[in-house]
C-alpha positions as CSV (number, residue, x, y, z in Angstrom):
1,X,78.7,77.6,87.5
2,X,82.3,76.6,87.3
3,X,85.7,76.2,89.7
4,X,85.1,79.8,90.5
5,X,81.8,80.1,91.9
6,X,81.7,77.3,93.2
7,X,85.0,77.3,95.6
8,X,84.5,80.8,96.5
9,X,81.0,80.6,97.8
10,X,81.8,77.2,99.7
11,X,84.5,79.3,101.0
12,X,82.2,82.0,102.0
13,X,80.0,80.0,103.6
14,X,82.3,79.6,106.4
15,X,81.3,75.6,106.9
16,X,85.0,74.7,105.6
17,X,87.3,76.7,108.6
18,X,89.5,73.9,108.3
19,X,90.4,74.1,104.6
20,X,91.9,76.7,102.7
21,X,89.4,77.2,100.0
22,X,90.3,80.5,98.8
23,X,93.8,79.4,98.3
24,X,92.6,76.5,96.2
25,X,93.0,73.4,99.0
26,X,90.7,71.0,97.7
27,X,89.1,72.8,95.1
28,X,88.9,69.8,92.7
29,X,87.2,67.5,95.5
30,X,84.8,70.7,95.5
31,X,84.4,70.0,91.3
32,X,84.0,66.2,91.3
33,X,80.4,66.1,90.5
34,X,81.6,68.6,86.9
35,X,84.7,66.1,87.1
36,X,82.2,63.1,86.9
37,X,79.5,64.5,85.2
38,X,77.6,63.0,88.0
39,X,74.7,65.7,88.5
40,X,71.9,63.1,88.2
41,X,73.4,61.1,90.9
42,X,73.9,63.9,93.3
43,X,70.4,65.4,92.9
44,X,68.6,62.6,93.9
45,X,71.6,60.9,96.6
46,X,74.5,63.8,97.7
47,X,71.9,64.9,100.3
48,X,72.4,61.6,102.4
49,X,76.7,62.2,102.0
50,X,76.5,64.4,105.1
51,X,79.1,63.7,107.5
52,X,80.5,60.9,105.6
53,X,83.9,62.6,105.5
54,X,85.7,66.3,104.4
55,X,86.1,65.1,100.9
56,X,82.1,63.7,100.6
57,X,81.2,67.1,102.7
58,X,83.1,69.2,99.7
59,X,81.0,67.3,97.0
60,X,77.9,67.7,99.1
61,X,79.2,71.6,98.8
62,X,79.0,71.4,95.3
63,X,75.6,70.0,94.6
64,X,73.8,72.7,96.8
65,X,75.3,75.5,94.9
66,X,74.4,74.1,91.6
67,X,70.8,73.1,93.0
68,X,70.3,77.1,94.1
69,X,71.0,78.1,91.0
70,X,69.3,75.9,88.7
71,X,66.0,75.1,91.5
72,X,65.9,78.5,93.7
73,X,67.1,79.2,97.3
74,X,64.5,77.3,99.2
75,X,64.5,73.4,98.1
76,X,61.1,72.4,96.5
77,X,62.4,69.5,94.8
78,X,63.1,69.0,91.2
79,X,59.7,69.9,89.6
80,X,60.5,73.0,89.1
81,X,63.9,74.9,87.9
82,X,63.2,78.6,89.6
83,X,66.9,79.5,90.0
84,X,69.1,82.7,89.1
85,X,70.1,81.3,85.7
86,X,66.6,80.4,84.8
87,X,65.0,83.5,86.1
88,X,67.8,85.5,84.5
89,X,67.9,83.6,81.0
90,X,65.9,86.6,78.9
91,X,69.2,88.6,79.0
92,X,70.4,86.1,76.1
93,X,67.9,83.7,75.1
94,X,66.8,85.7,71.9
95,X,70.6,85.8,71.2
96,X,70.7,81.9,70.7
97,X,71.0,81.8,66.6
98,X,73.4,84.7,66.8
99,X,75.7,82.8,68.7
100,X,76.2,79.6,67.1
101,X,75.9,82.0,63.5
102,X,78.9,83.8,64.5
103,X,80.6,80.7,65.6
104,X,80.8,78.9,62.4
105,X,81.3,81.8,60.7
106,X,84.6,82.2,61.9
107,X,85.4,78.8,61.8
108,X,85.6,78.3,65.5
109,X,82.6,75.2,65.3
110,X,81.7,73.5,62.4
111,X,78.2,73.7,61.3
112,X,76.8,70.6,61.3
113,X,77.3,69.8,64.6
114,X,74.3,69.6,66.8
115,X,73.8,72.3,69.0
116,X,72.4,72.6,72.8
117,X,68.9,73.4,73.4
118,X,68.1,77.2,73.8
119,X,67.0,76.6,77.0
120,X,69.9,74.7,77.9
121,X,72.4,76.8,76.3
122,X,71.0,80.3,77.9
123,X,70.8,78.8,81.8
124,X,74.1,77.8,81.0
125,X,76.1,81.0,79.7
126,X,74.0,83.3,82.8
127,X,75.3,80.4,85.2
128,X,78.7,80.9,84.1
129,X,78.3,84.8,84.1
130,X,78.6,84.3,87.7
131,X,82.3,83.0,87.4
132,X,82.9,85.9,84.9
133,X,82.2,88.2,87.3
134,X,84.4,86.7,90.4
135,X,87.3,86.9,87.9
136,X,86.3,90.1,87.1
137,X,86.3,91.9,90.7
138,X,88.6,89.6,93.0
139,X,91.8,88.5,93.3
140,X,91.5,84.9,92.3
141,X,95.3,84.6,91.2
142,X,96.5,82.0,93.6
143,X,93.1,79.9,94.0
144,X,93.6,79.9,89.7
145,X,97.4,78.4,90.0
146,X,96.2,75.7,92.7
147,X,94.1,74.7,90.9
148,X,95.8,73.8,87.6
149,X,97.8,72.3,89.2
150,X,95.4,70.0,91.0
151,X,94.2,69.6,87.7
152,X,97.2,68.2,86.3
153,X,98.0,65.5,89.1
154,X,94.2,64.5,89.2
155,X,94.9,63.7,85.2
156,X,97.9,61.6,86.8
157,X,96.5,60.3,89.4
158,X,92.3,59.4,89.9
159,X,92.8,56.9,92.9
160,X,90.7,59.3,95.5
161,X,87.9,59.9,92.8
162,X,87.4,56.2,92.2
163,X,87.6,55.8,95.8
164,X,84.8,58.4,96.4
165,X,82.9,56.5,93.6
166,X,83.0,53.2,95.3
167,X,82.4,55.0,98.8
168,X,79.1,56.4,98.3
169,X,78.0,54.2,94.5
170,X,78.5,57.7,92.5
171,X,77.3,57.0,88.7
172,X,78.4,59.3,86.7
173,X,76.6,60.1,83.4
174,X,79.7,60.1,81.1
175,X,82.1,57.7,80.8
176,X,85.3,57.7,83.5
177,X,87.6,56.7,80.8
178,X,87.4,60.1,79.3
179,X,85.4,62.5,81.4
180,X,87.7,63.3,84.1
181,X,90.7,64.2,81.6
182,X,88.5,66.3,79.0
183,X,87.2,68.1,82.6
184,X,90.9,68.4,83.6
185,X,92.2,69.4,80.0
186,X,90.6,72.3,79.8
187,X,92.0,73.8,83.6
188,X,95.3,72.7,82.7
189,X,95.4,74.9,79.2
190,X,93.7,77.6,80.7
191,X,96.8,80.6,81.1
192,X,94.5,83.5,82.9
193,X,91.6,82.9,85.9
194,X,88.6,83.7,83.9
195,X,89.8,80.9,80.9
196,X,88.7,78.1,83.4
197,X,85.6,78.5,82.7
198,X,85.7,79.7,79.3
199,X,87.6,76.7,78.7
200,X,85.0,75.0,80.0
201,X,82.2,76.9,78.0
202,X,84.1,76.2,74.6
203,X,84.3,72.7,75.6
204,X,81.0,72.0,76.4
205,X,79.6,74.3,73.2
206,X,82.3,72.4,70.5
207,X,83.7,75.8,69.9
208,X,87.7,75.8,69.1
209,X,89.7,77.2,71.9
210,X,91.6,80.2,70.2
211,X,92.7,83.8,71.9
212,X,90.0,85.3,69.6
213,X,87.4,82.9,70.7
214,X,88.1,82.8,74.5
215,X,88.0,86.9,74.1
216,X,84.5,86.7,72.0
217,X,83.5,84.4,75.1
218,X,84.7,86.3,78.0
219,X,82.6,89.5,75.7
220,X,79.5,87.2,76.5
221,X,79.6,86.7,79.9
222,X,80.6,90.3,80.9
223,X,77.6,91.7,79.0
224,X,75.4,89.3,80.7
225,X,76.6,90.2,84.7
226,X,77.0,93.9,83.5
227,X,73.6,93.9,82.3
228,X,72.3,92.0,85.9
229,X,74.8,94.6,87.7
230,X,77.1,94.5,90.3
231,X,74.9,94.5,93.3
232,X,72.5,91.5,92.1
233,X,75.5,89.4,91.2
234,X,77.0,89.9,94.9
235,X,73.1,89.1,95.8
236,X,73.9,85.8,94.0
237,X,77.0,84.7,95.3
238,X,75.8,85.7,98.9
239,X,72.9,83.3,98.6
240,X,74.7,80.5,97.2
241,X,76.9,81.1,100.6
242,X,74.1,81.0,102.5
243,X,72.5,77.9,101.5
244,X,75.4,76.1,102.0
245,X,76.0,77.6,105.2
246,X,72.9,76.4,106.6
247,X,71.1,74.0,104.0
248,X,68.4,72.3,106.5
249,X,67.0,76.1,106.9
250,X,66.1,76.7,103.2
251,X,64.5,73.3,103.4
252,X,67.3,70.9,101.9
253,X,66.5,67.3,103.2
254,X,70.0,67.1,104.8
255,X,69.0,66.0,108.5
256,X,66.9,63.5,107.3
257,X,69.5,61.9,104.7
258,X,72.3,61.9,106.8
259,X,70.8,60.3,109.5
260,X,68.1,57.5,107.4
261,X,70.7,55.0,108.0
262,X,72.0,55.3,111.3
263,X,70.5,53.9,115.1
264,X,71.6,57.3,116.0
265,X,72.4,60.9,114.6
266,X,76.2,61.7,114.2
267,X,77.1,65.3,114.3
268,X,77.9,66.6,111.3
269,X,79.4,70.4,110.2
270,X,75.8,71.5,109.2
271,X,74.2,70.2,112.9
272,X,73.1,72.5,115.5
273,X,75.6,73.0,118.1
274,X,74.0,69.8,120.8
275,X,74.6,67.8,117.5
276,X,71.1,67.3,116.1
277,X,70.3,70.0,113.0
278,X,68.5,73.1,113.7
279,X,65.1,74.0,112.9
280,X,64.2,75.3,109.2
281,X,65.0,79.3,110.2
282,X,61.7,81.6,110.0
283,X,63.2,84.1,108.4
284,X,65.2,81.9,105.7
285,X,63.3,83.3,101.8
286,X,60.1,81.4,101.1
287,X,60.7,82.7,97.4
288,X,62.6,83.7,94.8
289,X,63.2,87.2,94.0
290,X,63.1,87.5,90.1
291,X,65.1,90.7,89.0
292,X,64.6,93.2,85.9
């Protein structure tokens, strides 16, 4: 998932009423674990970043909707990756060769370059199908121009993402020399809503950003969600809300991170309302649904 997917359904959750996510407030504290490339580190440590702050909340944000849809609604851990793009990676996977083929063929990668996994590269262009088809159904216009422009005076400016780094020891997997401006490169070229994450994708996959590639791109990931159809990507978005709504009820370790450290628990914006965190709901999914 990209900016898209992952400030709308933090949005939708209704945890932020304070911020104008949907208007793009924020959106790039939402991103700092893609900023960072920090996903290892927030896996095994955002969980205990509850209630440190608004800006450590939005990260926190972040790293439950990527952990839905990599490791399935309920939290099991990390044994086992059971989310949407997993489940859902048979609408392309056989498609791998063709991809990369067609690519170099029209000059937009060169060959020898290594390529991702098929596993890797499948999860991935499903993930992003989800951002595809935000930009395809809602008005995203004004959430897209905030956040270029955040983009470009994070480039300028990284003082609150090394200060979020030192505040909670974030180690990020690529190097913060370069990371955080290739991340914010490709926002700040991107001219429509849906080219922030194709941007992204042609980034991440060495393909040359042209109008002819981003097009062949965008053709990608609207096959994909077409294929999936409307009603199970709304199904997606909606649980990605959810979770982060209320992460302690699908079984996120939230309430025992945020207080491990503490002689006694703060209330935080995903606590019960006497301040201590609710009990796991009954009727929150024991499972994944797999579709088609």
């Amino acid at each position: 998932m990209y900016v898209l997917g992952h400030v709308i359904s933090a949005h939708d959750s209704g945890v932020f009423p304070e911020i104008d996510l949907r208007r793009g407030e924020h959106a790039m504290t939402v991103m700092v674990p893609d900023l960072l490339s920090c996903h290892d580190w927030g896996y095994s440590k955002a969980w205990s970043i509850a209630g440190a702050g608004e800006r450590s909340d939005l990260v926190l944000a972040h790293m439950l909707g990527d952990a839905v849809v990599h490791y399935g609604t309920r939290w099991r851990g990390l044994e086992r990756k059971s989310g949407w793009a997993y489940l859902r990676m048979g609408l392309v996977a056989r498609r791998y060769d063709a991809f990369y083929e067609h690519a170099e063929s029209r000059g937009w990668r060169f060959a020898g370059l290594a390529r991702d996994s098929r596993r890797g590269w499948a999860h991935t262009m499903v993930e992003y199908s989800i951002d595809q088809w935000i930009a395809d159904r809602m008005d995203v216009a004004e959430l897209f121009a905030a956040v270029r422009n955040a983009a470009d005076d994070t480039a300028v400016d990284l003082g609150w993402v090394h200060e979020l780094i030192a505040q909670h020891v974030i180690t990020p997997a690529r190097p913060v020399e370069c990371q955080p401006y290739r991340y914010c490169g490709a926002l700040s070229r991107s001219r429509e809503p849906d080219e922030l994450h194709l941007r992204g994708l042609a980034v991440k996959f060495q393909i040359a950003e042209s109008p002819e590639s981003i097009a062949w791109l965008r053709g990608w990931l609207r096959e994909i969600w077409g294929a999936a159809g409307d009603e199970e990507m709304r199904s997606v978005l909606t649980s990605l809300s959810a979770v982060t709504a209320d992460p302690v009820g699908f079984g996120y370790p939230v309430e025992i991170a945020a207080y491990a450290e503490r002689l006694q628990p703060t209330a935080h914006r995903w606590a019960g309302p006497d301040g201590t965190d609710p009990v796991p709901s009954a009727d929150a999914p024991t499972k994944e649904t797999t579709h088609g």
